[in-house]
MARBA-3410 file (N, C-alpha, C, O; in Angstrom, 1 decimal):
90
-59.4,2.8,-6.2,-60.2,4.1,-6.5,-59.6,5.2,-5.7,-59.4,5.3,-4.5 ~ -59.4,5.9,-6.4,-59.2,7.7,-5.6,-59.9,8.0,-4.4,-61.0,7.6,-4.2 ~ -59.2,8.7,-3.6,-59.9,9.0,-2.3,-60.5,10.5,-2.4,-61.0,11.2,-1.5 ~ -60.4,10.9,-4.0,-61.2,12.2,-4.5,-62.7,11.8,-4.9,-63.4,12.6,-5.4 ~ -63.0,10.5,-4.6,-64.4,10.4,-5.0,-65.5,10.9,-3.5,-64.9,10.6,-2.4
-66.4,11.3,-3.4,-67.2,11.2,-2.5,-68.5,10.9,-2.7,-69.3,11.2,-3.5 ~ -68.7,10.0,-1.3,-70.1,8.9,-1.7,-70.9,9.5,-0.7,-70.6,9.9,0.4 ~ -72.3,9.3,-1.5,-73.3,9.8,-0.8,-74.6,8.9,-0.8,-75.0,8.5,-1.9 ~ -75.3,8.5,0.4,-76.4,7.5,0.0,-77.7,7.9,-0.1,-77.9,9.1,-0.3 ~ -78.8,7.1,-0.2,-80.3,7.4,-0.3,-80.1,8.2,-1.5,-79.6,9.3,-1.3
-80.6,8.0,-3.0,-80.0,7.0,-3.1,-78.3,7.5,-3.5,-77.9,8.5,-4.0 ~ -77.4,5.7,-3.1,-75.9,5.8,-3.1,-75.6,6.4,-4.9,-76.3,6.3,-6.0 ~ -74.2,7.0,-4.6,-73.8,8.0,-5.7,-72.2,8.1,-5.4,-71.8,7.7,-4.3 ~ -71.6,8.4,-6.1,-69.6,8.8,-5.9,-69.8,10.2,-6.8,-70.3,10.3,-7.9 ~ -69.5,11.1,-6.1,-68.9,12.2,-6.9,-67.6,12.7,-7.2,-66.7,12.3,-6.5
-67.3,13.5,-8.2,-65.9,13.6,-8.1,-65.4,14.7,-9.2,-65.5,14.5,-10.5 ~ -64.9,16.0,-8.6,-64.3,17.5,-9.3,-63.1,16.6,-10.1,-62.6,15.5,-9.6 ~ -62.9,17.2,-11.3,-61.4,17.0,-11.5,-61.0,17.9,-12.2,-61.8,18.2,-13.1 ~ -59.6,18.8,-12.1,-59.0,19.8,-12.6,-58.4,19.4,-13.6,-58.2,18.1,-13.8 ~ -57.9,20.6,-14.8,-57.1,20.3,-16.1,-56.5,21.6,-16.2,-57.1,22.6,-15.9
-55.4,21.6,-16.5,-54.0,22.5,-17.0,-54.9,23.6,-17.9,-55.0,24.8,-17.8 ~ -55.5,22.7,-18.6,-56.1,23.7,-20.0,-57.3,22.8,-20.3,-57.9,21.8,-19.8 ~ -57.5,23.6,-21.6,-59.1,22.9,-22.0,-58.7,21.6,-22.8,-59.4,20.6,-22.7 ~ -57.5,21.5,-23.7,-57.0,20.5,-24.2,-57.1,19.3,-23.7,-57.5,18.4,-24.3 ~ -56.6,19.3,-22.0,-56.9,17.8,-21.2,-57.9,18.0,-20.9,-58.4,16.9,-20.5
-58.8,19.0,-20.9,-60.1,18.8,-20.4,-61.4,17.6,-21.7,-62.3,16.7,-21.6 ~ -60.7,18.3,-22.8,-61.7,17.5,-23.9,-61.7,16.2,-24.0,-62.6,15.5,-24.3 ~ -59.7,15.9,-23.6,-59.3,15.0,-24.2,-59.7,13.8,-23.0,-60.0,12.7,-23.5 ~ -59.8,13.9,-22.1,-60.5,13.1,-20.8,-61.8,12.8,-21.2,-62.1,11.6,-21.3 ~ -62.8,14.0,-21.7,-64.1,13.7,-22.1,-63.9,12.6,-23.0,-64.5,11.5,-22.7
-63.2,12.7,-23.9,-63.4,11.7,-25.1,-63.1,10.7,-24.8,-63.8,9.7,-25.3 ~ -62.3,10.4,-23.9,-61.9,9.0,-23.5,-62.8,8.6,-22.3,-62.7,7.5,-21.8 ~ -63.7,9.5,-21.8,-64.8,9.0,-20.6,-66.2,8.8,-21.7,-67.1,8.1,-21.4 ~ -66.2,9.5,-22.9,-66.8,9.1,-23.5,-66.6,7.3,-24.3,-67.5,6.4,-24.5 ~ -65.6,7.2,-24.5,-65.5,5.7,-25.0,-65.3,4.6,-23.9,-65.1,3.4,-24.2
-65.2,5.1,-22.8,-65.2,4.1,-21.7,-66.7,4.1,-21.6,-67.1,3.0,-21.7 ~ -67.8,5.3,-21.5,-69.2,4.4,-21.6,-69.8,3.7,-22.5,-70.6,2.8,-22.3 ~ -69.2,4.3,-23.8,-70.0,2.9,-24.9,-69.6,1.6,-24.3,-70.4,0.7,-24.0 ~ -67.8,1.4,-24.1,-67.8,0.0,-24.1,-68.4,-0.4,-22.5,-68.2,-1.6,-22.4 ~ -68.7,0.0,-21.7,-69.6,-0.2,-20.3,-70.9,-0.3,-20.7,-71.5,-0.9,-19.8
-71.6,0.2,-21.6,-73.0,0.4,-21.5,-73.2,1.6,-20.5,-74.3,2.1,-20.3 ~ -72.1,2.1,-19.7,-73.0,2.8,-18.3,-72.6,4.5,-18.2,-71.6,4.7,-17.5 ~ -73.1,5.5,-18.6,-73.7,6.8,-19.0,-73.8,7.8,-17.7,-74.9,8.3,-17.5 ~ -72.5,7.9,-16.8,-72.3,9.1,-15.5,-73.0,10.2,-15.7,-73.5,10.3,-16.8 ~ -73.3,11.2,-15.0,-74.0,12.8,-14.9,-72.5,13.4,-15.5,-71.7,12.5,-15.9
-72.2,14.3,-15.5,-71.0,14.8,-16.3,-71.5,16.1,-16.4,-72.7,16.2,-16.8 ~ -70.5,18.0,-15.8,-70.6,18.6,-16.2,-69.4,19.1,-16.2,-68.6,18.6,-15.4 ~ -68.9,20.2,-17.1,-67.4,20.8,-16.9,-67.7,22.0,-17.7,-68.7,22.3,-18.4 ~ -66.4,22.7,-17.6,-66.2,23.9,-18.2,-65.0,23.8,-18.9,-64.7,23.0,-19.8 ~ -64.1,25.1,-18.3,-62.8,25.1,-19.3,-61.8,24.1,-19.2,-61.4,23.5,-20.2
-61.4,24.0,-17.7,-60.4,23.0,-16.8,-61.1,22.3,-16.3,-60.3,21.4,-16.2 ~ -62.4,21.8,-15.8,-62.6,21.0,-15.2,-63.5,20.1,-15.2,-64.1,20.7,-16.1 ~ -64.3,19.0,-14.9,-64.7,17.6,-15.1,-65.8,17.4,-13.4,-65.3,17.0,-12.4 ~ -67.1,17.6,-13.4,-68.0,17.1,-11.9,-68.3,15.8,-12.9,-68.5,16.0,-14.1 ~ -68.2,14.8,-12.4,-68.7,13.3,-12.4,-69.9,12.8,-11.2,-69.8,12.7,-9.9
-70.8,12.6,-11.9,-71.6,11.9,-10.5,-72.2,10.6,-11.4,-73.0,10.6,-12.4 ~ -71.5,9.6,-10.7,-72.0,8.1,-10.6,-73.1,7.5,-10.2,-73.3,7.8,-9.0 ~ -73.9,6.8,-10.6,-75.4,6.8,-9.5,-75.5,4.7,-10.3,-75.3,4.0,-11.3 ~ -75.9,4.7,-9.0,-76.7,3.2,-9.1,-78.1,3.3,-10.0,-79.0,4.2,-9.9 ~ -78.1,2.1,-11.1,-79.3,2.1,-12.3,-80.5,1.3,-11.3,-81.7,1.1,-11.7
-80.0,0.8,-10.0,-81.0,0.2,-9.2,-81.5,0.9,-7.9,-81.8,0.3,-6.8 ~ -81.4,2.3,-8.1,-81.4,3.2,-6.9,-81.3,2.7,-5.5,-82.1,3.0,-4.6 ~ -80.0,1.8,-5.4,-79.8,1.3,-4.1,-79.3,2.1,-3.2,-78.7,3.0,-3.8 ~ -79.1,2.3,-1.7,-78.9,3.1,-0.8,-77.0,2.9,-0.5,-76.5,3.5,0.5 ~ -76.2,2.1,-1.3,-75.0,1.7,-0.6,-74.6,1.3,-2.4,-75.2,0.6,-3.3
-73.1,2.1,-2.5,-72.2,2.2,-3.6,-71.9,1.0,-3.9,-71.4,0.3,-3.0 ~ -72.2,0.5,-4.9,-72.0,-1.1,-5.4,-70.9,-1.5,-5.9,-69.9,-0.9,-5.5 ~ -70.5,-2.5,-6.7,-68.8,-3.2,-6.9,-69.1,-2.1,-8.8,-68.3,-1.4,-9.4 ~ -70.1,-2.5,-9.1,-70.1,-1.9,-10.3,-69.5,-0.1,-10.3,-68.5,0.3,-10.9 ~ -70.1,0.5,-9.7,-69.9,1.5,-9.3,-68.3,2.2,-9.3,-67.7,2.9,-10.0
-67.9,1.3,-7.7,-66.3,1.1,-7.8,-65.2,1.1,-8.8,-64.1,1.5,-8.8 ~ -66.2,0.2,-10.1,-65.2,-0.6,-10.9,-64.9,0.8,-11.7,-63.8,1.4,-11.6 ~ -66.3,1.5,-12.6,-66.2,2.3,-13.2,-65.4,3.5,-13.0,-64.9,4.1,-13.9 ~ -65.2,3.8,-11.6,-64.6,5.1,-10.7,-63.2,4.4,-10.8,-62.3,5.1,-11.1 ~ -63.1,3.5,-10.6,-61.3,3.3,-10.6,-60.9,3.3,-12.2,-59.8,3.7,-12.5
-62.2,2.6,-13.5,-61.2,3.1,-14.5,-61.3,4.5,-15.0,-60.5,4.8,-16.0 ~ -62.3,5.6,-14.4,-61.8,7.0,-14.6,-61.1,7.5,-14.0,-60.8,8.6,-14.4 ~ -60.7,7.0,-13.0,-59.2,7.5,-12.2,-58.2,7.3,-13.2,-57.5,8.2,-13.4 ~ -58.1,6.0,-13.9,-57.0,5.8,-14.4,-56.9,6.6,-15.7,-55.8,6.8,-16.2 ~ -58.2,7.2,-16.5,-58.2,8.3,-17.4,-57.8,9.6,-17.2,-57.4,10.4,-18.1
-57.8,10.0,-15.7,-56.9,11.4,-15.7,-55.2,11.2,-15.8,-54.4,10.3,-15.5 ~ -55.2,12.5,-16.3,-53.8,12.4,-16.8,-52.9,12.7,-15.7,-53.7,12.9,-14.7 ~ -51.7,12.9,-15.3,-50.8,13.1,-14.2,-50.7,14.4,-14.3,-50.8,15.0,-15.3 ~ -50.6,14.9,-13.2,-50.6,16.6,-12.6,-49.9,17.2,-13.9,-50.4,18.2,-14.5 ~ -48.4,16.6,-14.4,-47.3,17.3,-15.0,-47.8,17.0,-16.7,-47.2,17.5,-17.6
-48.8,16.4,-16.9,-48.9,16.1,-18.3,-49.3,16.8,-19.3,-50.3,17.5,-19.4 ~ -48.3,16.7,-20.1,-48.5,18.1,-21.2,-49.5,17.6,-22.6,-49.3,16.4,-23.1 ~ -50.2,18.4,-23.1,-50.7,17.8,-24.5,-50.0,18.2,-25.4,-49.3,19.2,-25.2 ~ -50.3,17.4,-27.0,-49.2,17.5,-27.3,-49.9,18.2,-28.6,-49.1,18.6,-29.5 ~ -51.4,18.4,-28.6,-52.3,19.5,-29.4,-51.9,20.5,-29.3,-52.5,21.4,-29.9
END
């Protein structure tokens, strides 16, 4: 997992900004954070604008300490942003 997430407890949460070149990677990230929750069942807070992506993760068992589930999710949206230099091809 990214050391851009930040965790907060009572109750435990990961948050996490993420930047985009343009609005193109910005959508195209949504779409694919969108089909990473159907096939998860599990539905993050999510707000953004032109360039960018707030994620906040929350425990469905309002536990006080970031769980393995939690983790797992945040490491495969790490692996959905695209690399600093990546161009779209929209």
């Amino acid at each position: 997992m990214s050391s851009d997430w930040f965790t907060r407890k009572k109750p435990a949460q990961l948050e996490r900004r993420i930047e985009f070149s343009d609005y193109q990677q910005t959508r195209d990230f949504l779409e694919r954070v969108a089909e990473l929750s159907e096939s998860e069942g599990y539905y993050p807070d999510m707000s953004f604008g032109r360039t960018h992506v707030s994620i906040t993760l929350r425990s469905e068992d309002d536990v006080d300490e970031v769980n393995e589930d939690m983790l797992r999710y945040a490491r495969q949206v790490d692996q959905l942003i695209p690399a600093p230099d990546a161009k779209t091809d929209h």
